[in-house]
Every structure is written in C-alpha cells, then in structure tokens.
DSSP file (Angstrom, degrees, kcal/mol; ACC not computed):
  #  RESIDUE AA STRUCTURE BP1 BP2  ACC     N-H-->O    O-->H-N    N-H-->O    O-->H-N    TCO  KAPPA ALPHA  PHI   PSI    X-CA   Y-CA   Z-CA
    1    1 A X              0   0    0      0, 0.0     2,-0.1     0, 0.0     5,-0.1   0.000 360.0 360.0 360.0 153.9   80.4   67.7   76.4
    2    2 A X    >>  -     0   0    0      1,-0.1     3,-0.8     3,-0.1     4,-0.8  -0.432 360.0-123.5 -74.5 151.5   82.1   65.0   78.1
    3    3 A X  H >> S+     0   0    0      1,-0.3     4,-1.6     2,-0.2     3,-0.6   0.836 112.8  58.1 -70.3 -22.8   81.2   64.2   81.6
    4    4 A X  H 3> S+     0   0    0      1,-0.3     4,-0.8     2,-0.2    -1,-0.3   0.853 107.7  49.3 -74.8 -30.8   84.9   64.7   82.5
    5    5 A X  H <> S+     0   0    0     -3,-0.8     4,-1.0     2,-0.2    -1,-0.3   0.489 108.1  46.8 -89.0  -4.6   84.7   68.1   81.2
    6    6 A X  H <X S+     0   0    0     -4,-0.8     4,-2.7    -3,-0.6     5,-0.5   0.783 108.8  58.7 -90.4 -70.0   81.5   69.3   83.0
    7    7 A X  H  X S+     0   0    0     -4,-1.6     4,-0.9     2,-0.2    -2,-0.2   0.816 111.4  45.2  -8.8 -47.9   83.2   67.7   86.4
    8    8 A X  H  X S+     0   0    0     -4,-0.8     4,-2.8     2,-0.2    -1,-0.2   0.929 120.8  35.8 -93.5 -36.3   86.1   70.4   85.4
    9    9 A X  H  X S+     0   0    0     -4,-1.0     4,-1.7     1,-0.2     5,-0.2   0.985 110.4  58.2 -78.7 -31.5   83.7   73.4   84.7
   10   10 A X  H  X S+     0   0    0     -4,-2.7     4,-0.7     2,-0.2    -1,-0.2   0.757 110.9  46.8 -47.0 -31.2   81.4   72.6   87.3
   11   11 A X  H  X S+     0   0    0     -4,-0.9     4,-3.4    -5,-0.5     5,-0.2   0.850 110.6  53.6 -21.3 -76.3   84.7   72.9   89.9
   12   12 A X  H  X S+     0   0    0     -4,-2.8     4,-0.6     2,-0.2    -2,-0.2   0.617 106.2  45.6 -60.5 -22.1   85.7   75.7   88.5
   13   13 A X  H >< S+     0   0    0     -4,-1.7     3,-4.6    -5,-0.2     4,-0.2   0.781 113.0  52.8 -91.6 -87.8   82.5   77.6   88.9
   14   14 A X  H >X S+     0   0    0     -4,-0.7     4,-3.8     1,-0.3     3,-2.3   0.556 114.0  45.8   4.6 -69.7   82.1   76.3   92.7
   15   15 A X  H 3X S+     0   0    0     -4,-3.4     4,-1.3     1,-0.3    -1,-0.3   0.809 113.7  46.6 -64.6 -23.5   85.5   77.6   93.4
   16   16 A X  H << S+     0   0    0     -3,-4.6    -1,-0.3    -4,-0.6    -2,-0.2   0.160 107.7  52.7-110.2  35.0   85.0   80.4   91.9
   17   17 A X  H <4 S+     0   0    0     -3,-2.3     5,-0.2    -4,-0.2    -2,-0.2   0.597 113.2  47.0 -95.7 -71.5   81.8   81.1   93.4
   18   18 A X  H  < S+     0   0    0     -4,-3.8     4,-0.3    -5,-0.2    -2,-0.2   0.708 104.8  60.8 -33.3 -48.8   83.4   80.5   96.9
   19   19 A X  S  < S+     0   0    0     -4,-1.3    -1,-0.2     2,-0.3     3,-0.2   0.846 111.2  40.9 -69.1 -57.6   86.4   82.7   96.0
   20   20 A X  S    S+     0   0    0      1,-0.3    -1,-0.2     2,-0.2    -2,-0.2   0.203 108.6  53.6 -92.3  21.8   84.0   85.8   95.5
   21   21 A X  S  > S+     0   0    0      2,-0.1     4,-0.9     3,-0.1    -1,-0.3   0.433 111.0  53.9-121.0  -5.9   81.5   85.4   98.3
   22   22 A X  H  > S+     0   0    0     -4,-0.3     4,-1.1    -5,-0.2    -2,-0.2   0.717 107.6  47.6 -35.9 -42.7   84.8   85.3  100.4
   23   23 A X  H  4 S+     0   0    0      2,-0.2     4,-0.4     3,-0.1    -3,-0.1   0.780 113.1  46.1 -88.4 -23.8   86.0   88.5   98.9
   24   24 A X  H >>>S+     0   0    0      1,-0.2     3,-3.5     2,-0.2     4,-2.1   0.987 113.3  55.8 -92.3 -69.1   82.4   90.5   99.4
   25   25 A X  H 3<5S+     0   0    0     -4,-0.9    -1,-0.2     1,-0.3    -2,-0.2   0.581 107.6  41.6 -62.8 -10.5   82.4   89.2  102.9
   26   26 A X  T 3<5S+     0   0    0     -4,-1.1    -1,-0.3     2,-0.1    -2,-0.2   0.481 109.6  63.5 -58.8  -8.5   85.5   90.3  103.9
   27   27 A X  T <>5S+     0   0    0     -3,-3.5     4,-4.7    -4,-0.4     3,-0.4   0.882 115.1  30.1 -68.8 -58.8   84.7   93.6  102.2
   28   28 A X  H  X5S+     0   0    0     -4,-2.1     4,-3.3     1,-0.2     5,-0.4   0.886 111.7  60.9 -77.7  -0.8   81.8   94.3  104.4
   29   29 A X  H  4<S+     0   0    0     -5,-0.7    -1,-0.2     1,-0.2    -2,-0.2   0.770 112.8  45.0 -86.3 -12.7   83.2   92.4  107.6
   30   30 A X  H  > S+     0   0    0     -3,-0.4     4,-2.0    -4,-0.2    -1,-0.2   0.883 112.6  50.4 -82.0 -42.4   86.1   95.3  107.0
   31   31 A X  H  X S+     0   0    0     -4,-4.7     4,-2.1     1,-0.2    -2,-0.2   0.922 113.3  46.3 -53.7 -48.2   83.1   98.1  106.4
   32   32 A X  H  <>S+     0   0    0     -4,-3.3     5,-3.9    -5,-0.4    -1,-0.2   0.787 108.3  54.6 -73.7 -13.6   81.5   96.8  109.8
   33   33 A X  H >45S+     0   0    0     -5,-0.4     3,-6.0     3,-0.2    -1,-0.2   0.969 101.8  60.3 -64.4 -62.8   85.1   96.9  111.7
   34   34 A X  H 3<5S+     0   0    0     -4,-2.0     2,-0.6     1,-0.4    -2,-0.2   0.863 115.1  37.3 -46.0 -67.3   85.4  100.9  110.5
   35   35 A X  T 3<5S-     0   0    0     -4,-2.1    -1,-0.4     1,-0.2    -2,-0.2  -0.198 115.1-108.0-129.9  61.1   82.2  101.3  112.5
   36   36 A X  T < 5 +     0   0    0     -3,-6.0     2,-0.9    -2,-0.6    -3,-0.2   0.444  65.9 136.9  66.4  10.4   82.4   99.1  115.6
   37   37 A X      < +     0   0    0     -5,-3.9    -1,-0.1     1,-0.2    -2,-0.1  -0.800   6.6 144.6-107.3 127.6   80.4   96.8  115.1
   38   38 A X        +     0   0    0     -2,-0.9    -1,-0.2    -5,-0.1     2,-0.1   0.754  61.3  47.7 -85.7 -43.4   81.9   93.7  116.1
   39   39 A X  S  > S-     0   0    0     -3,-0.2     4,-0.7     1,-0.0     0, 0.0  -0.516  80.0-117.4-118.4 165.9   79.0   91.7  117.6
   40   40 A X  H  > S+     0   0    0      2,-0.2     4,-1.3     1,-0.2     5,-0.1   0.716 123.1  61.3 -85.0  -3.7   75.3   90.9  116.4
   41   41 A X  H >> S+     0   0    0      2,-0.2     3,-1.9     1,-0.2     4,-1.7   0.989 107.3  50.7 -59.1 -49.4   74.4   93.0  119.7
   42   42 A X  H 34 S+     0   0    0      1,-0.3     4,-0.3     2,-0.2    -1,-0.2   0.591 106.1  49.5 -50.1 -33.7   76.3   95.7  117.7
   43   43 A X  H 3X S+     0   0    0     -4,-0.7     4,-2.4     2,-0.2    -1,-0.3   0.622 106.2  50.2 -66.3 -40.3   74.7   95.5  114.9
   44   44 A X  H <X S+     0   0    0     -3,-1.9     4,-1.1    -4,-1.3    -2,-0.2   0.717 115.4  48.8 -83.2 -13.5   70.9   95.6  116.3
   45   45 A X  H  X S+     0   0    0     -4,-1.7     4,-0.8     2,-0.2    -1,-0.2   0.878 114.4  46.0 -88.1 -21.7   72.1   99.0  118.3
   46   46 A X  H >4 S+     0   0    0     -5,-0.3     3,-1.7    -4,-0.3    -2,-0.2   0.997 114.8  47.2 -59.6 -64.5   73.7  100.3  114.9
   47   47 A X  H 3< S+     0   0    0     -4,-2.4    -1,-0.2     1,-0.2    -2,-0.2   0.733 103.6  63.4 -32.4 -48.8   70.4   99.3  112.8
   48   48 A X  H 3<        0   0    0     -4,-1.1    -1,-0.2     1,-0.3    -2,-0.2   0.637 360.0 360.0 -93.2 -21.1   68.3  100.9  115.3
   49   49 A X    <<        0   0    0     -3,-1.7    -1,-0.3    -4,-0.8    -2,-0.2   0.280 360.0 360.0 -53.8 360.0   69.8  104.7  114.7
C-alpha cells in the first residue's frame, strides 16, 4: 500500500479508537452518576462496601 493510504487508515483507526473509548467512558461515568459517586473520595467509600 501506498504511504498516502496507510496515513488515511492509520487516521481512521485513531479516530475511531478515540470515538469508542469516549463512548465506554461516558457509559460508565453515567453508571457512576446513578450511584453517587461523583468524586474519587466517592469512589474509595463505594469500593470499600
């Protein structure tokens, strides 16, 4: 393959790398909302139940 065309998929993977470690962290950052924890204090009192 041509270098111009590894340049386009190599892009393309990146962004769309990005896209879906965006989507999973807003997934859980909604999951962590639902049960209050807000902070990393919130989080070590959650963990610790």
């Amino acid at each position: 393959m041509s270098a111009v065309v590894q340049d386009a998929l190599r892009i393309a993977r990146i962004e769309r790398l990005k896209n879906e470690f965006n989507q999973i962290q807003d997934y859980w950052s909604k999951k962590a909302k639902e049960k209050g924890i807000l902070t990393e204090k919130d989080l070590a009192h959650y963990l610790k139940k």
